[in-house]
C-alpha positions in Angstrom: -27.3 -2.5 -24.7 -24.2 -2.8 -27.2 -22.0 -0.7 -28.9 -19.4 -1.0 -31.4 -17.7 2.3 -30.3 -18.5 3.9 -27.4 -18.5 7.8 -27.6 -18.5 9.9 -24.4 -19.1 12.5 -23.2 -18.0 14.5 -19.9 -20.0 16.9 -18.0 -17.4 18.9 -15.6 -13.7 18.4 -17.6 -12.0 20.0 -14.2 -8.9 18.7 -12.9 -9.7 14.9 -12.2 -10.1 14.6 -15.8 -7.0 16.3 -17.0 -5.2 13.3 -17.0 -7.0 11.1 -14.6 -9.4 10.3 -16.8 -10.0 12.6 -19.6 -7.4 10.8 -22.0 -8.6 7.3 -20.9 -12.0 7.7 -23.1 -9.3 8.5 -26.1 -6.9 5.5 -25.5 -9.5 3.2 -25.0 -10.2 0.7 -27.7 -13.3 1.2 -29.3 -14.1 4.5 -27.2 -14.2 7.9 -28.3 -14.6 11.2 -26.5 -16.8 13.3 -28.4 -17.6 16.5 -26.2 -17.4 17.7 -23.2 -19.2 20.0 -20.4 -19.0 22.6 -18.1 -20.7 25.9 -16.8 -18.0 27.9 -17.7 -18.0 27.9 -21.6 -14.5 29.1 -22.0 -13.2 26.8 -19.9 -14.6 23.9 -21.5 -13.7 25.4 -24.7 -10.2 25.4 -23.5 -10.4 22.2 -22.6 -11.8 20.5 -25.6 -9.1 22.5 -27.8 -5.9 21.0 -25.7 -7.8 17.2 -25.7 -9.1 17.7 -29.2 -12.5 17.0 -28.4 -14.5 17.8 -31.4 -17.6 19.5 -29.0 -17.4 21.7 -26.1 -20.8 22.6 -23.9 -22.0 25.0 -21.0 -25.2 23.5 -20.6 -25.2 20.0 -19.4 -29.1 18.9 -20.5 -27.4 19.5 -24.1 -24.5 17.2 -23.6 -26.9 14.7 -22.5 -29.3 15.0 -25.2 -26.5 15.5 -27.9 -27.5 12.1 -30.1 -24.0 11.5 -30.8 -23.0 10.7 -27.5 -23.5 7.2 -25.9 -22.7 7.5 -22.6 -21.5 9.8 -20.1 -19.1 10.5 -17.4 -20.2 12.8 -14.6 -16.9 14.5 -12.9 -18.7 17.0 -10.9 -18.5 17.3 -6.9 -21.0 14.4 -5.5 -23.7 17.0 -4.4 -24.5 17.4 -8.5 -24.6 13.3 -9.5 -28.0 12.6 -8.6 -29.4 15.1 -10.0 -27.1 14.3 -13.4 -27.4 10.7 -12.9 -31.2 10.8 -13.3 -30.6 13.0 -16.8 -28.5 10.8 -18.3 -30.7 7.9 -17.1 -34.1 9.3 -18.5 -31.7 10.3 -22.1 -31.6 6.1 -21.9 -27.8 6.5 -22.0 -25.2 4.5 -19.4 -23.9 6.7 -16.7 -20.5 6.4 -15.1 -20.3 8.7 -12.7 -17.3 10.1 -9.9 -17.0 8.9 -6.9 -18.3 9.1 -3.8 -20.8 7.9 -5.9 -23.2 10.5 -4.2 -22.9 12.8 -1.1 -25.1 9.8 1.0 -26.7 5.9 0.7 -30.3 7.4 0.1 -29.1 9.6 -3.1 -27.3 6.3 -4.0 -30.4 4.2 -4.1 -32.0 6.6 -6.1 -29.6 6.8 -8.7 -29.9 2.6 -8.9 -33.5 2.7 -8.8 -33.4 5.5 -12.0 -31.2 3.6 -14.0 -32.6 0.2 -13.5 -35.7 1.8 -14.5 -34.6 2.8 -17.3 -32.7 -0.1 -18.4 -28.9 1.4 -18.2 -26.1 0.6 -17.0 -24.9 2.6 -13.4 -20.6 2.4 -13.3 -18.9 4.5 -10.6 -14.8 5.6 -10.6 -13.5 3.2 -8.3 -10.8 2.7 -10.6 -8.3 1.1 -8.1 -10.6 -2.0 -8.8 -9.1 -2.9 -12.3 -5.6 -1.8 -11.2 -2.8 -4.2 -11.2 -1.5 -4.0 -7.8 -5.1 -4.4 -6.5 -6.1 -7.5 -8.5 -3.1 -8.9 -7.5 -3.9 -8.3 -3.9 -7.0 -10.2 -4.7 -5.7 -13.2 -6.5 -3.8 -13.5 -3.0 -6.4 -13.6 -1.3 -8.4 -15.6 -3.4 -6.1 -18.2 -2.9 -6.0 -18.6 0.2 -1.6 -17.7 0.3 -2.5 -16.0 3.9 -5.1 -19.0 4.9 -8.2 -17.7 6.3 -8.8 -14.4 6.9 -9.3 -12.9 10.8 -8.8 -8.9 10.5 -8.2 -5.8 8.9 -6.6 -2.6 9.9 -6.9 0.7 8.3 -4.5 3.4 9.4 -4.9 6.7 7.0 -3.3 10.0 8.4 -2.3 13.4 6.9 -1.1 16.6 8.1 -3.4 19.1 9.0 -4.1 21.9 6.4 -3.2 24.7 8.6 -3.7 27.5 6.1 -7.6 26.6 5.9 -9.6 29.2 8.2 -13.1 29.3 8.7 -12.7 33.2 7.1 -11.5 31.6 4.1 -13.3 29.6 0.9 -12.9 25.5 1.4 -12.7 23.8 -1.5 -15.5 21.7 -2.4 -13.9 18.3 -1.2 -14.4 20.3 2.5 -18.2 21.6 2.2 -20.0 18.6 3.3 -23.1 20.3 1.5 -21.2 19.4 -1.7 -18.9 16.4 -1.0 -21.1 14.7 1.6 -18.4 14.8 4.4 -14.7 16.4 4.0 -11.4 14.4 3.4 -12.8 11.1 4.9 -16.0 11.0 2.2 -13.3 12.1 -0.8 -10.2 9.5 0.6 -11.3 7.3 2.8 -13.8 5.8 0.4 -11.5 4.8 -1.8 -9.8 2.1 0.9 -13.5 0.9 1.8 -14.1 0.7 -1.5 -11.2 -2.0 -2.3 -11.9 -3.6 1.1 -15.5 -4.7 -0.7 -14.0 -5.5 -3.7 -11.1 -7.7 -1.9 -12.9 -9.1 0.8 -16.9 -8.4 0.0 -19.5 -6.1 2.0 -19.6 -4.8 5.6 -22.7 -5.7 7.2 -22.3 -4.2 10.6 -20.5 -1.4 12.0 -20.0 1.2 14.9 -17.8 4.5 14.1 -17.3 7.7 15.4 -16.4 11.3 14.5 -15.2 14.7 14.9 -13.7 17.7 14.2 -11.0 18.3 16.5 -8.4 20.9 14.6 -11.6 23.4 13.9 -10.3 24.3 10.2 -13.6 23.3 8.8 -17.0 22.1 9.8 -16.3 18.5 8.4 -15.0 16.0 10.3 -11.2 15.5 10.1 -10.9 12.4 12.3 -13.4 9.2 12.0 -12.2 5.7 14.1 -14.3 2.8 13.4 -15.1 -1.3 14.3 -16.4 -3.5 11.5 -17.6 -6.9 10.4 -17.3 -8.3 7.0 -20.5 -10.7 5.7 -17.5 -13.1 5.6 -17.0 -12.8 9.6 -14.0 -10.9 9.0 -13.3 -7.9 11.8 -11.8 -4.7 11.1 -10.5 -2.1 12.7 -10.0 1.7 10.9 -8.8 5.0 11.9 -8.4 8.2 9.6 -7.3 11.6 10.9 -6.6 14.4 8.9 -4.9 16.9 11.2 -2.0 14.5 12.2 1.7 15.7 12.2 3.0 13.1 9.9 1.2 11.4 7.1 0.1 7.6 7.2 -1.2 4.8 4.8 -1.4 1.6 5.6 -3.7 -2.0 5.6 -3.3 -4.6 6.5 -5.3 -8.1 6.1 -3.8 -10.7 8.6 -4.8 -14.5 7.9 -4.3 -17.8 9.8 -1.2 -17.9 7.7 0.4 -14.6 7.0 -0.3 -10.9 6.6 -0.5 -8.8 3.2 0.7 -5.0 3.8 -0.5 -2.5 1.1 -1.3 1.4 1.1 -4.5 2.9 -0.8 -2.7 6.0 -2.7 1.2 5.3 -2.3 3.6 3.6 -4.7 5.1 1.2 -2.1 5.2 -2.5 -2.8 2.5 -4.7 -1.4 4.2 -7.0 0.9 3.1 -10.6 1.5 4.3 -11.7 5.0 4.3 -15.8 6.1 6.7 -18.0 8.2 8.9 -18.5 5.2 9.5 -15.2 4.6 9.1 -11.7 2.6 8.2 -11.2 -0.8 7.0 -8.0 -2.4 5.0 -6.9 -5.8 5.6 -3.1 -7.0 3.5 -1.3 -9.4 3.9 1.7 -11.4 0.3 3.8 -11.3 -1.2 4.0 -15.3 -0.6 7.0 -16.4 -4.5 7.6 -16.9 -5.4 5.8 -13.9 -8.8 5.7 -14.6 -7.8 3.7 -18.2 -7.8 -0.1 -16.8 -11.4 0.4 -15.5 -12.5 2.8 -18.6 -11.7 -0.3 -20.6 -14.1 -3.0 -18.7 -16.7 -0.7 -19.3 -16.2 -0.3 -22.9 -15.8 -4.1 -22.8 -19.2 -4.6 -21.3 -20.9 -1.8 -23.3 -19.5 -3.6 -26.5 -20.2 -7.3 -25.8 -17.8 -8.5 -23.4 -19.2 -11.3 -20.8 -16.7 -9.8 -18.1 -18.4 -7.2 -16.4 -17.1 -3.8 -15.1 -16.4 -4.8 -11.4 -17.1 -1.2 -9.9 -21.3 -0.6 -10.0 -23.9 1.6 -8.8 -24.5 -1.7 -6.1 -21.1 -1.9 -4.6 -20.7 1.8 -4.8 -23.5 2.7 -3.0 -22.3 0.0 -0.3 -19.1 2.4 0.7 -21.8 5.5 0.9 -23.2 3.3 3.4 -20.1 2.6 5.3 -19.0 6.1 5.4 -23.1 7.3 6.6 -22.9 4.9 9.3 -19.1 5.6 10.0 -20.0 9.6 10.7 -23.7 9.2 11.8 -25.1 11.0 8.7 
């Protein structure tokens, strides 16, 4: 399947793709975003009038079906991507869709087994993949600066949300019916995410979870041992209803450590016997962009593939079912 421009379009322009991503689909060479979706027609009229997006919808089978669009982004809560993966996959087009990548492994597998099937390609939005500050965490790695790798640590904590009552709506991200599991399924799976891409799949685990501030049903604390294919261990604890807020990993070698947070702007910090020495990175402005454009890459001919799939994501749905027993 090869392009020579890609045109996109979006089915649920809420806020992720303000700026997130939205824009990236413009900026992109050889991309174009050419309508865009959601239930609410006014809103998505609004929305395609500030982006200048020539096509606005409120029904999502005709964004799908519209035979100007290539491919299409699904930016809905997880509980909705199967069932719009499976659309898009049938309409033959490529499908990059939000992450989670669904709201568990089994919805996952389905969504590879439809677009494999249909001969398309499955991306998901774990954009920190193709950002600077996390390839360069991988060329590190890679060779070997920290010698052979031993362990990883995970330490993720945020204040609790004390104005959430179970009298009050949640927000999507915190009806597990929607999200597949609270602030750990919408966070934490970013930080297992990189860990595959850095340091390759988890093949065994043992995790446990709870909800200890009772603001919600979802959990809000998860704790978790892990081994890497590689024989690497890790170690990873996530709590949202702490008292300060928290992020870092760490990946300690034979040699040194490296020191990095998921969502923060602080340097990553290589650490040996000779010393300190730091990297920083500014976020893109569209941080979806640097993975946007391996897509459009690979959809118009490139041999370097996008490195964030339907395969690795559903890997991290995996993680996070076995994590929290689901």
């Amino acid at each position: 399947m090869k392009f020579e421009k890609v045109r996109w379009g979006i089915i649920g322009c809420g806020d992720v793709t303000e700026v997130k991503s939205g824009p990236a689909f413009q900026k992109t060479k050889n991309s174009e975003l050419v309508a865009v979706m959601r239930r609410t027609g006014e809103l998505a009229k609004d929305y395609a009038e500030r982006h200048n997006v020539p096509k606005w919808y409120d029904d999502a089978e005709a964004l799908i079906n519209d035979p100007d669009i290539d491919a299409v982004y699904i930016a809905t809560p997880p509980g909705l991507h199967k069932e719009y993966t499976l659309k898009v996959a049938q309409a033959g087009k490529p499908v990059y869709v939000e992450k989670p990548m669904a709201i568990n492994e089994a919805e996952c597998t389905e969504m590879i087994a439809a677009c494999k099937e249909a001969n398309v390609p499955l991306y998901v939005a774990y954009y920190r993949r193709a950002q600077p500050r996390f390839v360069k965490i991988k060329e590190l790695l890679d060779e070997k600066v920290i010698g052979d790798i031993r362990f990883v640590s995970i330490m993720q904590y945020q204040k609790a949300a004390e104005e959430l009552t179970e009298n009050q709506i949640l927000p999507w991200r915190l009806q597990p019916e929607l999200s597949g599991g609270g602030l750990f399924f919408d966070l934490a799976s970013h930080t297992l995410d990189i860990l595959d891409y850095l340091l390759g799949p988890i093949k065994q685990l043992q995790g446990f979870s709870a909800n200890q501030a009772g603001l919600y049903s979802a959990e809000d604390i998860v704790t978790g041992t892990y081994q890497f294919e590689s024989g690497v261990h890790g170690l990873g604890n996530w709590c949202f209803s702490a008292f300060e807020d928290v992020d870092v990993n760490e990946i300690v070698g034979s040699k040194g450590k490296i020191t990095f947070s998921t969502f923060g702007k602080d340097p990553v910090v290589l650490t040996t016997e000779s010393g300190k020495k730091e990297w920083s990175y500014e976020p893109p402005q569209h941080v979806h962009q640097p993975l946007v454009e391996t897509m459009v890459a690979e959809l118009t001919g490139s041999n370097v593939p996008c490195p964030s799939t339907g395969l690795s994501a559903a890997r991290t749905n995996w993680v996070m079912d076995e994590l929290t027993k689901k």
